[in-house]
MDAnalysis code that builds the backbone (N, CA, C; Angstrom):
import MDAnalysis as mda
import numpy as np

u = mda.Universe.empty(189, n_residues=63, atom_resindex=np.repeat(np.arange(63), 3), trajectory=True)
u.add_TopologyAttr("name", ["N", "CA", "C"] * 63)
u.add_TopologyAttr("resid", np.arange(1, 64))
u.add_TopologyAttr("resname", ["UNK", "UNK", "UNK", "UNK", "UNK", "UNK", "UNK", "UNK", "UNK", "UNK", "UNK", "UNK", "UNK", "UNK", "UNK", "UNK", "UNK", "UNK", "UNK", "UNK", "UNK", "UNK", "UNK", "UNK", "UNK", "UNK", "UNK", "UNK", "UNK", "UNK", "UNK", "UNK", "UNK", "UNK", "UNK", "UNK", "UNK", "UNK", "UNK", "UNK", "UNK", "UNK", "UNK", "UNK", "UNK", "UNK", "UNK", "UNK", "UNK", "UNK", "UNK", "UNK", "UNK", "UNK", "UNK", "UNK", "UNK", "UNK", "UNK", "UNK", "UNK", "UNK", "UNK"])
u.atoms.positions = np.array([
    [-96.135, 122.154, -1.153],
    [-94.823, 122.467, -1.682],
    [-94.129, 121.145, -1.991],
    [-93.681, 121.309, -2.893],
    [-92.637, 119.981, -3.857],
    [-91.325, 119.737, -2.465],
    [-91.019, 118.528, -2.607],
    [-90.028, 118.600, -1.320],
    [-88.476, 119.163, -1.426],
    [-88.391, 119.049, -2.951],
    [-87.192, 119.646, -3.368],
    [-87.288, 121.708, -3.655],
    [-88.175, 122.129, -3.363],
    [-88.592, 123.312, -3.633],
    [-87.877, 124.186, -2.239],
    [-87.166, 125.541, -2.903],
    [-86.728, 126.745, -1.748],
    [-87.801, 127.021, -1.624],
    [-87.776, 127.169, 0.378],
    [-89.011, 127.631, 0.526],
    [-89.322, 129.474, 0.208],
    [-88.796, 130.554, 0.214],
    [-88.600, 131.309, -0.298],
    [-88.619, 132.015, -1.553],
    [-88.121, 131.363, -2.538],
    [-88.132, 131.015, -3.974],
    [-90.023, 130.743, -4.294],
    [-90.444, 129.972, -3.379],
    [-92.212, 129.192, -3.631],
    [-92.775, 130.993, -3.172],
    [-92.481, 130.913, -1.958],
    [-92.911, 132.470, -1.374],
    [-93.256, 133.149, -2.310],
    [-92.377, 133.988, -3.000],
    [-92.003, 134.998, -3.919],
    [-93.014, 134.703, -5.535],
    [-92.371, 133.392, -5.626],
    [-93.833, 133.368, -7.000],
    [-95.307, 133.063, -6.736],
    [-95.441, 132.839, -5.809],
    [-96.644, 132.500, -5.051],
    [-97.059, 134.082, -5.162],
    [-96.822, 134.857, -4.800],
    [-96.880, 136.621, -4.327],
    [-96.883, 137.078, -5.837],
    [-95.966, 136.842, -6.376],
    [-96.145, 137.054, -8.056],
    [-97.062, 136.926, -8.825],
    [-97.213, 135.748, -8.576],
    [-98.703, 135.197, -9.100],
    [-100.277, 136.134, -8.778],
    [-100.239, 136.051, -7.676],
    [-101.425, 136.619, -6.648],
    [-101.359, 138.428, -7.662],
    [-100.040, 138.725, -7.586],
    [-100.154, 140.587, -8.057],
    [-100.776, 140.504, -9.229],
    [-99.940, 139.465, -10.361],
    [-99.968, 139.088, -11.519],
    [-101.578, 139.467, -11.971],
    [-101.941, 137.971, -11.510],
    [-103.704, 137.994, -11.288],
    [-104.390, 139.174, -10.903],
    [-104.154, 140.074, -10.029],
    [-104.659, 141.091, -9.683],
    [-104.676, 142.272, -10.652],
    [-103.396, 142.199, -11.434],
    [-102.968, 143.487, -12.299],
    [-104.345, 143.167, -13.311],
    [-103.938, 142.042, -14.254],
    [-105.150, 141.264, -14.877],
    [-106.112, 141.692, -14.825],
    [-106.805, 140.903, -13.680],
    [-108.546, 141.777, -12.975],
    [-108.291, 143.425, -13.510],
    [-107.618, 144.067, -13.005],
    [-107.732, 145.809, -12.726],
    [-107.897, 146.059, -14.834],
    [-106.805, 145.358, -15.349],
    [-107.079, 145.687, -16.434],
    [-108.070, 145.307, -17.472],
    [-108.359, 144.205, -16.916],
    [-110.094, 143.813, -17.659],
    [-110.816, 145.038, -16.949],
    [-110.668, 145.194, -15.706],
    [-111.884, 146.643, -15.395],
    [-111.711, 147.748, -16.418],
    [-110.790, 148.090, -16.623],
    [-110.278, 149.341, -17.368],
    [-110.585, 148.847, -18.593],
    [-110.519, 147.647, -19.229],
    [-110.899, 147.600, -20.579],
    [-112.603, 147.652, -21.055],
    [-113.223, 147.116, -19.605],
    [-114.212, 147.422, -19.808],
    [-115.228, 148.740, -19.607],
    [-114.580, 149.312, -18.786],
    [-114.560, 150.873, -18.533],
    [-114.287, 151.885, -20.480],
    [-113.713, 151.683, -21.532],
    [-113.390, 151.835, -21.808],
    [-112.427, 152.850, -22.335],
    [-111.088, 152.575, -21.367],
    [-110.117, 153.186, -21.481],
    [-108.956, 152.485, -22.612],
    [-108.079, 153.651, -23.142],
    [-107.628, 153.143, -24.124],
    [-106.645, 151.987, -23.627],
    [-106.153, 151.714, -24.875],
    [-104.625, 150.658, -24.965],
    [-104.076, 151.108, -24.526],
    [-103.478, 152.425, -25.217],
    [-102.243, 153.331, -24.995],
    [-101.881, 153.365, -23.376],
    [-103.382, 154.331, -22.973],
    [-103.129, 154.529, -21.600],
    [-102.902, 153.549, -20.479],
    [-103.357, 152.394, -20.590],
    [-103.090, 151.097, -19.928],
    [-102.000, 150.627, -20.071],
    [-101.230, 150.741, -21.232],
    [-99.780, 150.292, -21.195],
    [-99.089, 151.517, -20.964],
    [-99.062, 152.444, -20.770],
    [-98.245, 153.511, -20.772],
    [-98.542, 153.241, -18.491],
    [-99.672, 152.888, -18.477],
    [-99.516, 152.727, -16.983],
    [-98.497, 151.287, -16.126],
    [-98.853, 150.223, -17.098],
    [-98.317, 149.086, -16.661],
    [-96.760, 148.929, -17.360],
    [-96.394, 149.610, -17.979],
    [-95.026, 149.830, -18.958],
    [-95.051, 148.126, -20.110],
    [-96.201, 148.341, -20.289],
    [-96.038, 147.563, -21.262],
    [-96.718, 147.973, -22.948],
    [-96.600, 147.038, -23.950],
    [-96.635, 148.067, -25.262],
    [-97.953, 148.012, -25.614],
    [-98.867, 148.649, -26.305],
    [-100.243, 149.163, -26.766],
    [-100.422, 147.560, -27.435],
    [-99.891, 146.826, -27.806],
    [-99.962, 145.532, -28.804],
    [-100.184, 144.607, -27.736],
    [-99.284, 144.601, -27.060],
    [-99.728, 143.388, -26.207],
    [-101.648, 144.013, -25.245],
    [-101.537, 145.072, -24.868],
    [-102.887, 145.611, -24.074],
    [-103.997, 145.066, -25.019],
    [-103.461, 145.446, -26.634],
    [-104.484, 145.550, -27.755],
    [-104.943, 144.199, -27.978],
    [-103.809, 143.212, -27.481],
    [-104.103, 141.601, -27.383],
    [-104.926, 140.879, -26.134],
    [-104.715, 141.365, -25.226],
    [-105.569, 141.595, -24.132],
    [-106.698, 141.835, -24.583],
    [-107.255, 142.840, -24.915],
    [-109.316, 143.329, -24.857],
    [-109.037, 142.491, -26.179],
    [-108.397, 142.208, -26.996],
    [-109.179, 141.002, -28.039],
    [-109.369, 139.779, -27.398],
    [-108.509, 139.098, -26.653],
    [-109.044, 137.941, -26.504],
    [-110.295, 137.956, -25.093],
    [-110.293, 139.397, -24.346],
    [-111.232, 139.423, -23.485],
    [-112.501, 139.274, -24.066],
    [-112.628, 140.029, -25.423],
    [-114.040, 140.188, -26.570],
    [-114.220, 138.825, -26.428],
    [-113.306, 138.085, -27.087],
    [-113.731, 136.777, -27.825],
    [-113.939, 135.687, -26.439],
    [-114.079, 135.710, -25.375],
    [-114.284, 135.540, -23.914],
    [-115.765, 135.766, -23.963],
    [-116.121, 136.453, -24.249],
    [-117.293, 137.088, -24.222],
    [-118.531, 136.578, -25.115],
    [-117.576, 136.248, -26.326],
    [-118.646, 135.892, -27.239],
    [-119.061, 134.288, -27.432],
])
């Protein structure tokens, strides 16, 4: 930890991070499972475009 850093404040994005990453993982599973966009953002409340940006750059990961 930076010495000027709340320790609390570090806590919290530290934990953020960790879910963050985790959500990630679950949704590369599901993309590779192949489940749609829709339904993946309609689960994570986020929009079919950004999901749809997701499994593209997972493809191109791949290739």
């Amino acid at each position: 930890m930076a010495r000027d850093e709340i320790p609390e404040l570090r806590d919290l994005r530290d934990e953020y991070d960790r879910a963050r990453d985790a959500l990630m993982a679950a949704i590369h599973k599901h993309l590779d499972l192949g489940e749609s966009n829709a339904r993946i953002a309609r689960s994570v409340d986020w929009s079919r475009e950004y999901v749809a940006r997701i499994r593209k750059e997972r493809e191109a990961e791949r290739e």
